[in-house]
PALUM-500272 format. One line per field, with one value per residue (C-alpha): residue number from 1; residue in three letters; z negated, y, x. Coordinates in steps of 0.25 Angstrom, whole numbers, plus 2048, in hexadecimal, padded with zeros to 3 digits. Last residue first. Layout:
N
seq <- NUM, ... $
type <- ALA, ... $
Z <- Z, ... $
Y <- Y, ... $
X <- X, ... $
END
This chain:
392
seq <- 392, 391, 390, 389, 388, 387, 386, 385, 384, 383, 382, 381, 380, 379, 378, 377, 376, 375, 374, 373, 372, 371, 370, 369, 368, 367, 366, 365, 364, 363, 362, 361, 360, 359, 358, 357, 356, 355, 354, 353, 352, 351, 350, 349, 348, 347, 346, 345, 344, 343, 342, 341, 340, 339, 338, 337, 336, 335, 334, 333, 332, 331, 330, 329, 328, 327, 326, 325, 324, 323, 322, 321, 320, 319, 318, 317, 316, 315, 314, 313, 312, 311, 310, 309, 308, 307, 306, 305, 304, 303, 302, 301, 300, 299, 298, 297, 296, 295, 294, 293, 292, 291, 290, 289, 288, 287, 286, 285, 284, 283, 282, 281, 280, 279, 278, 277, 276, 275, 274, 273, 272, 271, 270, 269, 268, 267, 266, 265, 264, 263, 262, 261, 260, 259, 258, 257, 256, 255, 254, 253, 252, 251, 250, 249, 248, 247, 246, 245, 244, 243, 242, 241, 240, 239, 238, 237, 236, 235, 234, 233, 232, 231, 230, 229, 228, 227, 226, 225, 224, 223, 222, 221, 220, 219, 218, 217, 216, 215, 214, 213, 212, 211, 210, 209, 208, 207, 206, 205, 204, 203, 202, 201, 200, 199, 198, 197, 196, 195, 194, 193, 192, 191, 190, 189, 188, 187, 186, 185, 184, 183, 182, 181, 180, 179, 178, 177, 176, 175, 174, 173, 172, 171, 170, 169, 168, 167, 166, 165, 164, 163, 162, 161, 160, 159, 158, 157, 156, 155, 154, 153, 152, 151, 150, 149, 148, 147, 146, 145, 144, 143, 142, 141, 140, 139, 138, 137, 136, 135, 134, 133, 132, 131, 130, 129, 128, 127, 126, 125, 124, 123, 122, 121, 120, 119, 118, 117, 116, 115, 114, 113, 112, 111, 110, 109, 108, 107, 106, 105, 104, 103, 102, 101, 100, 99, 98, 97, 96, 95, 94, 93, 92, 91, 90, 89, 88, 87, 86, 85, 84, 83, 82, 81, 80, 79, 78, 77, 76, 75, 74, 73, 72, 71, 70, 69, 68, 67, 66, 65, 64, 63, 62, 61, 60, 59, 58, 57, 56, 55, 54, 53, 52, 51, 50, 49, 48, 47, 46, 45, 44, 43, 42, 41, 40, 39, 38, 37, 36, 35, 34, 33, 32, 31, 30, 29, 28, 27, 26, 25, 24, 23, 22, 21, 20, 19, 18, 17, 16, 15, 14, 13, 12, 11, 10, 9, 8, 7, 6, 5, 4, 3, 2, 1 $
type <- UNK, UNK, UNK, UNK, UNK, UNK, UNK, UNK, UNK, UNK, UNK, UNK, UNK, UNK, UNK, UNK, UNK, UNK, UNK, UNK, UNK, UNK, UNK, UNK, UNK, UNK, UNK, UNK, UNK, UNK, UNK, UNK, UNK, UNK, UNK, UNK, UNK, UNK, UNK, UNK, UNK, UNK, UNK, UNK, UNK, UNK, UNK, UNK, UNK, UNK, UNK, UNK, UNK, UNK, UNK, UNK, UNK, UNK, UNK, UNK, UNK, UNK, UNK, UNK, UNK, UNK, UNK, UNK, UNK, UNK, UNK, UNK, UNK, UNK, UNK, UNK, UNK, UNK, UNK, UNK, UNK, UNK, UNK, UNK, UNK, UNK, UNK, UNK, UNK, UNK, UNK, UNK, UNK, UNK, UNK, UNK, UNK, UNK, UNK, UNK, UNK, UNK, UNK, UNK, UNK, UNK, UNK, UNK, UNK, UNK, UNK, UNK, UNK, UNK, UNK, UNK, UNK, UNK, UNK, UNK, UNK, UNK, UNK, UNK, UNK, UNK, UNK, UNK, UNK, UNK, UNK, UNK, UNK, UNK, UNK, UNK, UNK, UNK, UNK, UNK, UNK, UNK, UNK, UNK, UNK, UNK, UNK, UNK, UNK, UNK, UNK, UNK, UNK, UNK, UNK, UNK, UNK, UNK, UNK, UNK, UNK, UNK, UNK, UNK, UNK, UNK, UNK, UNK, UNK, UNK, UNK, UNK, UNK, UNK, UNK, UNK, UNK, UNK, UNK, UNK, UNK, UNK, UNK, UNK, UNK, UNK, UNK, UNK, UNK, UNK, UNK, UNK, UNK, UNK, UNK, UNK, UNK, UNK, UNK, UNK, UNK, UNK, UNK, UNK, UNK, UNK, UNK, UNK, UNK, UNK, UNK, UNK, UNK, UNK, UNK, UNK, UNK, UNK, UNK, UNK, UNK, UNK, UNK, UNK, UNK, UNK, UNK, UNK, UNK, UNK, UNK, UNK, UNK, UNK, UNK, UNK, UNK, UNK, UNK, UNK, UNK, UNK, UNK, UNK, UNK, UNK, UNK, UNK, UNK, UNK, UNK, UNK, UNK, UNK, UNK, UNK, UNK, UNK, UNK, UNK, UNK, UNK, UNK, UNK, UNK, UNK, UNK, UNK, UNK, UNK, UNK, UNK, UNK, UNK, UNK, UNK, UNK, UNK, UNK, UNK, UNK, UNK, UNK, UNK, UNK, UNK, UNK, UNK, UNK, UNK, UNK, UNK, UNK, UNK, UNK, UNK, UNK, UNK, UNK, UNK, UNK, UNK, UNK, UNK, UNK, UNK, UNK, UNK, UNK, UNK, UNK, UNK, UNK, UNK, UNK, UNK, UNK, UNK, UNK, UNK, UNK, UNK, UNK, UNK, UNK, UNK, UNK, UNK, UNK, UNK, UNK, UNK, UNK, UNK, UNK, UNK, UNK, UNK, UNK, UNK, UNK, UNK, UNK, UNK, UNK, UNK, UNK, UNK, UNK, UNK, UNK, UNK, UNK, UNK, UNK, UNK, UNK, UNK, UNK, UNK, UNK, UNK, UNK, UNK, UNK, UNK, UNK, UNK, UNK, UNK, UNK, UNK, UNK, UNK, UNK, UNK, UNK, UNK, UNK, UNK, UNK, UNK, UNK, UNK, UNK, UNK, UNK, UNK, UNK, UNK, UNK, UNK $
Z <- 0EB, 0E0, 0DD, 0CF, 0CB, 0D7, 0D0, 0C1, 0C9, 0CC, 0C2, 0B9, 0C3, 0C3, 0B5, 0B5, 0BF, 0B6, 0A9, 0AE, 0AC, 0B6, 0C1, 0BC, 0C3, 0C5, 0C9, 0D6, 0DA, 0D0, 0D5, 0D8, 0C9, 0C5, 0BE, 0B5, 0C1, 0C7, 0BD, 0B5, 0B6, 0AA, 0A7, 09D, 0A5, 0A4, 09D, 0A4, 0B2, 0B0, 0AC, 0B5, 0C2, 0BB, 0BC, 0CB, 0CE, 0CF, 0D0, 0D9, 0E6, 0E5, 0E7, 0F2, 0F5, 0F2, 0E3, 0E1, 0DD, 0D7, 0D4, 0C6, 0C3, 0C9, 0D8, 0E6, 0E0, 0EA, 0F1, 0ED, 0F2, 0EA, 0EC, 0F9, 0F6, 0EA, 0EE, 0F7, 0E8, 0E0, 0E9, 0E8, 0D9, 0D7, 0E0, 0D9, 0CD, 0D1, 0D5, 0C6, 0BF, 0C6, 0C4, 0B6, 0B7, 0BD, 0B4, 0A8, 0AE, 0B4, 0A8, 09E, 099, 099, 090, 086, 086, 084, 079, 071, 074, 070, 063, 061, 065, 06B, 067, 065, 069, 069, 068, 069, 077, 07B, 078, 07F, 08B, 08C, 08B, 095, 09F, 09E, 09F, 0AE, 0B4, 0AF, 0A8, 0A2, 099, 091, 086, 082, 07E, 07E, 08D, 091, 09E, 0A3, 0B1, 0A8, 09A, 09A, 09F, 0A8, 0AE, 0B6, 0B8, 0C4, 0C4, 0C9, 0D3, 0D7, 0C9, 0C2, 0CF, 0CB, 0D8, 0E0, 0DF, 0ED, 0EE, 0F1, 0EA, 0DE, 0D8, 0CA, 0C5, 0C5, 0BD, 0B3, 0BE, 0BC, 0C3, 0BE, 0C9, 0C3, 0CF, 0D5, 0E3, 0ED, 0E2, 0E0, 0F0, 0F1, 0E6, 0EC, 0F9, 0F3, 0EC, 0FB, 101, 0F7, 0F8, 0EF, 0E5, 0E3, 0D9, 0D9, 0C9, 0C5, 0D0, 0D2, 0D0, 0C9, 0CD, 0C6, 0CC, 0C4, 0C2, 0D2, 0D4, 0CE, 0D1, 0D2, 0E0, 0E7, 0EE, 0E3, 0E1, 0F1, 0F2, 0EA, 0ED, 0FB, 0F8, 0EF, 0FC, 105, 0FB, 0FD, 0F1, 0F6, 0F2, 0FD, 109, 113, 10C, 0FE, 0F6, 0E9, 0E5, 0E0, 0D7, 0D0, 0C2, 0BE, 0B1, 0A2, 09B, 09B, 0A8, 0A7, 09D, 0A7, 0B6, 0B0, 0A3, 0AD, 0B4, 0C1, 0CD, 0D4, 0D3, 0CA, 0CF, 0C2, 0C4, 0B7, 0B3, 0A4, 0A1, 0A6, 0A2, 092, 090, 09F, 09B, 08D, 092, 09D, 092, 089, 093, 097, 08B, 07C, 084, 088, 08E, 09A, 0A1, 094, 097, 0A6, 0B2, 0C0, 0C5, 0BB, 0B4, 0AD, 0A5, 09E, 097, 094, 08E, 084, 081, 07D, 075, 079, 07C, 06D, 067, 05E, 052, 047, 049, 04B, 055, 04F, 051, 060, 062, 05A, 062, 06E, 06A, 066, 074, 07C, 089, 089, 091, 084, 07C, 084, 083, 073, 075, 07B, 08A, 094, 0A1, 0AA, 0A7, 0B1, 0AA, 0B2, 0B4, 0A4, 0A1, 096, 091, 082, 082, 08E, 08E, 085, 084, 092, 097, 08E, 095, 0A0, 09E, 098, 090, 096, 091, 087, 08D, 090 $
Y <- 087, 08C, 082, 086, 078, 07E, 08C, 084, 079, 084, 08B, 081, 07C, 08B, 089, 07C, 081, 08E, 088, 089, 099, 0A4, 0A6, 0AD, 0B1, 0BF, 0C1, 0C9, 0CE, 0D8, 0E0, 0EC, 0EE, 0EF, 0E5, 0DF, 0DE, 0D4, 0C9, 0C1, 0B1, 0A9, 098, 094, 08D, 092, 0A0, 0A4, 0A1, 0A9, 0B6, 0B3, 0B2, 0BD, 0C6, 0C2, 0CA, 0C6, 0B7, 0AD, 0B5, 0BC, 0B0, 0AC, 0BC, 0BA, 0B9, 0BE, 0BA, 0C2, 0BC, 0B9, 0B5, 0BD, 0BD, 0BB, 0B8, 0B1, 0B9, 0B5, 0B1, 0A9, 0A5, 09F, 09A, 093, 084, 090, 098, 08C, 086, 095, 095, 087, 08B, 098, 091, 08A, 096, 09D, 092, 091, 09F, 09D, 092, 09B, 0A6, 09D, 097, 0A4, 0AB, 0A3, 0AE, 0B7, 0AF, 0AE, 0BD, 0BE, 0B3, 0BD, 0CA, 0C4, 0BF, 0CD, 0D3, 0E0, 0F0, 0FC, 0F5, 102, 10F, 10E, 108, 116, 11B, 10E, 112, 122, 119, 10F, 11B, 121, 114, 114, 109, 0FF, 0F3, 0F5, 0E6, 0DD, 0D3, 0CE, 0C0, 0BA, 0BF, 0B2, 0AF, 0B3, 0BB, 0BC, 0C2, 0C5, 0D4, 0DD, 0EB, 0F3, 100, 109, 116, 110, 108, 0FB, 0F2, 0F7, 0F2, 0E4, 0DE, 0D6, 0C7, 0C0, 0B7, 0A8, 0A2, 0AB, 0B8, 0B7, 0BC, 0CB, 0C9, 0D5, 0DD, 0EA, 0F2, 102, 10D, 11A, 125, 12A, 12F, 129, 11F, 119, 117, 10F, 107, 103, 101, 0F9, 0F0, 0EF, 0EB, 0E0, 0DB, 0DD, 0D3, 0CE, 0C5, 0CE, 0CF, 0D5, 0D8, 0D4, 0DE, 0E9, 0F7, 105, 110, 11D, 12C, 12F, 13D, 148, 14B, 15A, 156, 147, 148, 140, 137, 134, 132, 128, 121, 121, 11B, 111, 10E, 10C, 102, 0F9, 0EF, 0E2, 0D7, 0CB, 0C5, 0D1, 0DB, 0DB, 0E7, 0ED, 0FC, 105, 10B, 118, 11E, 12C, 12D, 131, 126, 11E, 11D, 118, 10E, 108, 108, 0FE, 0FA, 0F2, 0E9, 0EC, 0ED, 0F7, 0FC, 107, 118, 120, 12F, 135, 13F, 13C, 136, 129, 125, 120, 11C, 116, 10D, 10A, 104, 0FC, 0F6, 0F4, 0EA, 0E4, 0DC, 0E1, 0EB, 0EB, 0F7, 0F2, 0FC, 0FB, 0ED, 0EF, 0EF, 0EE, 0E0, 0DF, 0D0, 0D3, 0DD, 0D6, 0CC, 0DC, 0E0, 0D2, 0D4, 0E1, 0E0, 0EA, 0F7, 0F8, 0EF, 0E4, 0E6, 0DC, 0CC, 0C9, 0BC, 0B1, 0A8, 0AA, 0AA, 09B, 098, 09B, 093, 087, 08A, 087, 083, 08E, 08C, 084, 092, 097, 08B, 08A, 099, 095, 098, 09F, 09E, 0AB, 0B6, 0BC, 0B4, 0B2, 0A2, 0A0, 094, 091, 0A0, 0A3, 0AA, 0B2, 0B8, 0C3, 0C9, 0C6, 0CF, 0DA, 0D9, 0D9, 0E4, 0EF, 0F8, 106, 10E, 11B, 129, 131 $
X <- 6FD, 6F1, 6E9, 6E8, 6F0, 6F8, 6FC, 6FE, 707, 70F, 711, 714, 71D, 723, 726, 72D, 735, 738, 73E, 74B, 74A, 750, 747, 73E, 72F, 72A, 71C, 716, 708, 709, 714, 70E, 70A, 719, 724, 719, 710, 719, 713, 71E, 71D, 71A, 715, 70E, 702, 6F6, 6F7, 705, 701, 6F4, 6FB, 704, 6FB, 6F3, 700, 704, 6F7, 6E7, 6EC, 6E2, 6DE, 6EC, 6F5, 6F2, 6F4, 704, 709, 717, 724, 730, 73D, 745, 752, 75B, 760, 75B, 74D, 742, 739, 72A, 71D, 713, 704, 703, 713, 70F, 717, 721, 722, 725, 72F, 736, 737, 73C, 748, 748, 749, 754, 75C, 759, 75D, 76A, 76D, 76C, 774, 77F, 77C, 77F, 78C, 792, 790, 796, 7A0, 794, 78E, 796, 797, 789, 789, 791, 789, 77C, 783, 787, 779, 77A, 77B, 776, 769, 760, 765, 773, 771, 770, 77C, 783, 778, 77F, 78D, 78A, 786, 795, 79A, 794, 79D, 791, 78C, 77E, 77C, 773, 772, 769, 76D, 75F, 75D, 76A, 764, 772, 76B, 761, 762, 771, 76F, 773, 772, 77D, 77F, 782, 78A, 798, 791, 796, 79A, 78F, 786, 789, 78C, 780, 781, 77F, 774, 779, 76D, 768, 76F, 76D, 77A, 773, 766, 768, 76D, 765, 76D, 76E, 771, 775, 773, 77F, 777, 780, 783, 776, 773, 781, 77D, 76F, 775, 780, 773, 76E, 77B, 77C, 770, 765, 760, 751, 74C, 73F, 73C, 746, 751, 760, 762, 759, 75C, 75B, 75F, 763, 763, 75C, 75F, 757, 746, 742, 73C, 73C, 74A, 751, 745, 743, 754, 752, 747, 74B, 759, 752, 74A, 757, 75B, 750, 74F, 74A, 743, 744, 73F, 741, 73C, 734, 735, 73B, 737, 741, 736, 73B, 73B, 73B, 741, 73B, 741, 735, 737, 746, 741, 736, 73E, 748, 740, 735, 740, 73D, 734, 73A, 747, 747, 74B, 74F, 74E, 751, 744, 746, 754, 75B, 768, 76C, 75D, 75E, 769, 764, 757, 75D, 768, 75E, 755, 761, 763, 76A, 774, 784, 789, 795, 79E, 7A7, 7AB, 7B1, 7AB, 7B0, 7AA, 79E, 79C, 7A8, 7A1, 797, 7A4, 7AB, 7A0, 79D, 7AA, 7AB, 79D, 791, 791, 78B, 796, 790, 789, 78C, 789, 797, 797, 7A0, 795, 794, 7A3, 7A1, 797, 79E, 7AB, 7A2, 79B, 7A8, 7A2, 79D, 78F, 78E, 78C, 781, 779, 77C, 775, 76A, 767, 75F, 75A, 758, 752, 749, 73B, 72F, 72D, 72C, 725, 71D, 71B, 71A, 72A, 728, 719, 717, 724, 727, 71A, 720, 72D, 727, 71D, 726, 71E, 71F, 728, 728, 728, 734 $
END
């Protein structure tokens, strides 16, 4: 095991997200206060008061009854005990592959990712592979008959064991993408040929754009599969941390239980109780967010075809972030997608995320959010910066 690498996102936020103007980078969606929260209610007095009743002691490490069994109807088939609550998604990935992956574990990454998802298991000593994303036809797509290559080339590659685990993103970070359903069965079907642990990263499942059809939980479908999520963005709600694993597999919950002992033990009691308040409101705050997410697309398309000899982009099908890129326009002004922030940010406030933090190769591109209703005023910052440079 060796120690992991510094995690350039989040090390790129740290420095950048609470001094920049105007954030047009963010995958979270729009948050709230907590007198906000309340009202959605209806009752808030009664809110407020469950909230000031709250016991500040330890709460239960799984995580509360109630707050389990409110996460767990959100998955067709699972109960309370299939549900490990965590402080964020970022403990929960961490405590998964503490509790599953060992040195020389075969651990094949959809590619570009979150950086802890192909970092930790790394670190821990596995061989990690690139399922790589492409562009085909007009969007980002995840081939499966290349997953199926990539497997059967580790398992056949010598003194190598069978694939441990698959890690998927969806809908995706940074890209916006979101396989079809017979794609995503595809993946399923390839994963329980071989029994290998599937993990779904679905922190921005609900966000499915337009008339774009939601894909099933993957816990609710595969007996060995695992799913990840999170209130930060989907809910917008990143203050709460709170995060989840939901999955059949109680036998892995137990070996990430014993885990989680060393680090959060537990999570926040007031977190735990506005958390269940806002699961009772789901279909309102997901539905704004949502909302926010469409009209900012909007906004995002009219920029990109007034920029379009500098700009291409696919548009999201789901989530709150997309992936852009600059085109050779582009090139003779802007080294990489990383100077055309870097400048952005110094003259005018405003942020986007270089590509390169996901992987040198994707330098040319930036990730923008579409999650903030703070972003039209933002991208005209943007604009008017890109013409008063001459620059259409």
């Amino acid at each position: 095991m060796h120690m992991f690498e510094p995690f350039g996102l989040e090390r790129f936020f740290a420095r950048h997200e609470f001094s920049a103007r105007y954030l047009l980078c963010t995958s979270d969606c729009e948050s709230m206060s907590i007198d906000e929260l309340l009202a959605l209610t209806g009752q808030s007095s009664e809110a407020l008061d469950a909230l000031q009743r709250t016991w500040l002691g330890y709460t239960e490490s799984k995580g509360s009854p109630l707050l389990r069994e409110k996460i767990a109807r959100f998955y067709r088939g699972l109960d309370p005990d299939s549900i490990l609550v965590h402080s964020g998604a970022e403990e929960a990935i961490l405590n998964l592959y503490l509790a599953t992956v060992r040195p020389g574990d075969t651990v094949i990454v959809n590619w570009p990712c979150y950086q802890s998802l192909i970092e930790i298991p790394k670190g821990l000593g596995a061989e990690t592979l690139k399922w790589k994303v492409r562009e085909h036809e007009g969007r980002w797509f995840f081939d499966p008959d290349e997953l199926e290559q990539l497997i059967c080339g580790a398992e056949s590659s010598s003194g190598r064991q069978k694939v441990k685990m698959l890690v998927l993103n969806m809908p995706h970070n940074p890209t916006g993408a979101l396989m079809t359903p017979g794609e995503f069965n595809r993946v399923v079907d390839i994963c329980r040929a071989r029994e290998i642990l599937l993990l779904v990263d679905e922190v921005y499942r609900m966000l499915e754009l337009g008339a774009t059809q939601r894909l099933p939980a993957v816990c609710e479908i595969y007996e060995n599969a695992i799913s990840l999520s999170v209130l930060s963005k989907a809910w917008g709600l990143a203050g709460l941390r709170i995060g989840w694993l939901a999955t059949r597999r109680k036998d892995i919950l137990d070996k990430v239980a014993a885990v989680k002992d060393y680090n959060s033990i537990c999570a926040s009691a007031p977190s735990e109780t506005l958390a269940c308040i806002a699961l009772d409101h789901s279909d309102k705050i997901l539905a704004r967010n949502k909302a926010i997410c469409e009209a900012n697309v909007v906004h995002f398309k009219h920029f990109f075809e007034r920029h379009r000899e500098l700009f291409t982009w696919i548009p999201a099908r789901a989530g709150s972030v997309a992936f852009p890129a600059l085109l050779s326009a582009g090139h003779q002004h802007w080294h990489d997608a990383a100077s055309l922030a870097d400048q952005l940010l110094q003259e005018t406030g405003a942020l986007i995320l270089p590509g390169a933090l996901y992987g040198q190769e994707f330098g040319l591109h930036f990730r923008i959010g579409l999650g903030r209703r703070a972003v039209p005023e933002g991208l005209s910052v943007f604009s008017r910066w890109l013409e008063a440079r001459g620059e259409n």
